[in-house]
C-alpha positions, 0 to 999 in steps of 0.5 A, a space after each residue: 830478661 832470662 826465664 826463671 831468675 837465670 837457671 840457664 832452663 825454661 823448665 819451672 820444675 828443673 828450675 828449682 833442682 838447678 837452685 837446690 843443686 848450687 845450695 847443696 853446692 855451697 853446702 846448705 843442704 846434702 845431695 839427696 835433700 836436693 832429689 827429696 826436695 825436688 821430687 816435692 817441688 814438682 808436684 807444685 810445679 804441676 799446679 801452678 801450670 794448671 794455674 797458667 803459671 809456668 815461671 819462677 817470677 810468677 810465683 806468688 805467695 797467692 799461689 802457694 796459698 791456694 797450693 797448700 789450701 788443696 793439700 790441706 783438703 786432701 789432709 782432712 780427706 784423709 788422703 795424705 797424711 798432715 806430715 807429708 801436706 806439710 813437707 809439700 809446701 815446705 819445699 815450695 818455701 825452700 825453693 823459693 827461698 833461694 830464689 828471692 826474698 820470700 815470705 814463709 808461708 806456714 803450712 797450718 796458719 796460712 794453709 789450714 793443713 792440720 798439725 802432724 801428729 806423731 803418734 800412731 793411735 790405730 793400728 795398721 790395717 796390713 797387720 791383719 794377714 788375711 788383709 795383706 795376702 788380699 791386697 798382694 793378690 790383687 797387686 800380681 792380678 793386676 800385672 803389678 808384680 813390682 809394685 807386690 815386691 816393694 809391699 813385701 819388703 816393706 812388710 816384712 823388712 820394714 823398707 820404706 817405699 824408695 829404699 825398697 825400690 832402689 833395693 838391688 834384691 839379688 845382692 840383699 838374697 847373697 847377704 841375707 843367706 850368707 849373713 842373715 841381714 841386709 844391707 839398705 844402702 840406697 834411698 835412705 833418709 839422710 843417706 843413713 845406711 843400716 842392716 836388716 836382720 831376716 830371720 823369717 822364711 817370709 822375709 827371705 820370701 819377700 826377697 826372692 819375690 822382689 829378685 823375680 821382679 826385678 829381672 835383669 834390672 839392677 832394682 826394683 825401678 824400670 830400666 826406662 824409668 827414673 825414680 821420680 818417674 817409678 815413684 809419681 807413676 808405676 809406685 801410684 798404681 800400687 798404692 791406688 790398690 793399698 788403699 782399696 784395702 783400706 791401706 793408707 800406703 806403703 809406710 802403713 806396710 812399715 807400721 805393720 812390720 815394726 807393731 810385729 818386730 815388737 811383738 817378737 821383741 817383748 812378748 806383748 802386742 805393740 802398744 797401738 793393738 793392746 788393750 789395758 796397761 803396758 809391759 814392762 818400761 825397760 822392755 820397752 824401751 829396749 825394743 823402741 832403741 831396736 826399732 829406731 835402728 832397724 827403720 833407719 831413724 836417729 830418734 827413738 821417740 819416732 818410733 811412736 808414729 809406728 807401734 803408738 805412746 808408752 
């Protein structure tokens, strides 16, 4: 009997890419749902070796329980946040799903992972600047420059950690001075490209410390390295640093980039820093539709998981 229902390898993990690949090949999914899902997929790849279990036929609802009872635990720890313990176990169902009948294992009945929240209600501890020069300090200390140029972006540009990864910062510096945005192309959500306005001087700062990280490489991720590698590795260190400062990780980066867009957009701290009533509703709206488009989101009402409620 063939290993791993005929994926045609031994690897559990590349197992479920071979699955994923022929879903987006019958145009179930996109291609870059294929690299997110099985970024996620090896991560229960992972723990179900540390279980002894190292093929797809041995994979039981069981398993995937106890996977997603330890994500929940990381969730209350505060660890990782209950939107990201969901999507975890969501790929483990995806996967599985597409290798045989499977019973959906719900992250919050079966797992006990809190339900996500998907308003913001603290402000994010990198809009203190005493707090993020801090942390960039240590990051470079430490011989981490490119880890201190995915911040940066992040802060400044509102880049999330792979897009500022997969980020070619020689070309962003050309654009940025020649038309005063950039092009975010890769590693987008859903494959949805935008442009970035830089109007700042820490902006074009955060550039230029990312195009001297990133060398003779054509982005931020190692020549030797494959993102999956950069993100589960290189990108970790960082974030083990984010959080020594009480940063959650880089999306917290991305929160504190949108809470001070929102500012410069109506004259008023954004709505998860203030205290007392609102500004006006029109200009708030008008800042959230701005917002949605500079984070490369389709939804304006996600913004709220940035800047916090109206």
């Amino acid at each position: 009997m063939s290993r791993n229902y005929n994926a045609g390898t031994r690897d559990m993990g590349q197992a479920g890419r071979v699955f994923l690949a022929a879903a987006a090949g019958r145009r179930e999914c996109s291609f870059a749902t294929v690299d997110v899902v099985s970024d996620r997929w090896r991560l229960f790849v992972q723990y179900a070796k540390a279980q002894g279990v190292g093929r797809l036929e041995r994979v039981t609802p069981e398993l995937v329980c106890g996977y997603g009872q330890i994500l929940a635990a990381h969730v209350r720890a505060g660890e990782m946040s209950p939107a990201y313990g969901q999507n975890l176990l969501s790929a483990v169902n995806s996967v599985m799903a597409l290798v045989r009948p499977w019973p959906t294992i719900s992250p919050t009945k079966h797992c006990g992972i809190p339900l996500r929240s998907t308003v913001r209600k603290k402000a994010p501890a990198s809009l203190d600047q005493t707090v993020f020069e801090a942390v960039m300090l240590d990051l470079r200390s430490n011989d981490l420059d490119r880890q201190a140029a995915v911040a940066g972006l992040a802060r400044s540009l509102g880049l999330r950690s792979k897009e500022a990864s997969l980020l070619n910062a020689r070309a962003a510096l050309l654009q940025a001075n020649g038309h005063g945005q950039i092009q975010v192309c890769d590693g987008t959500k859903g494959g949805r490209q935008r442009w970035v306005p830089v109007q700042h001087a820490d902006q074009v700062d955060a550039i230029q410390a990312a195009v001297g990280a990133q060398a003779d490489g054509r982005s931020l991720v190692p020549g030797w390295s494959s993102w999956a590698q950069w993100r589960h590795g290189g990108l970790r260190d960082g974030r083990e640093i984010l959080k020594q400062y009480g940063i959650s990780g880089y999306h917290d980066l991305r929160a504190a980039y949108a809470c001070t867009r929102y500012t410069e957009l109506t004259g008023q701290p954004a709505p998860v820093c203030r205290q007392g009533s609102a500004g006006g509703v029109v200009d708030d709206q008008a800042a959230r539709k701005i917002l949605s488009r500079e984070l490369g989101h389709d939804r304006v009402q996600v913004v709220s998981a940035y800047i916090g409620a109206r």
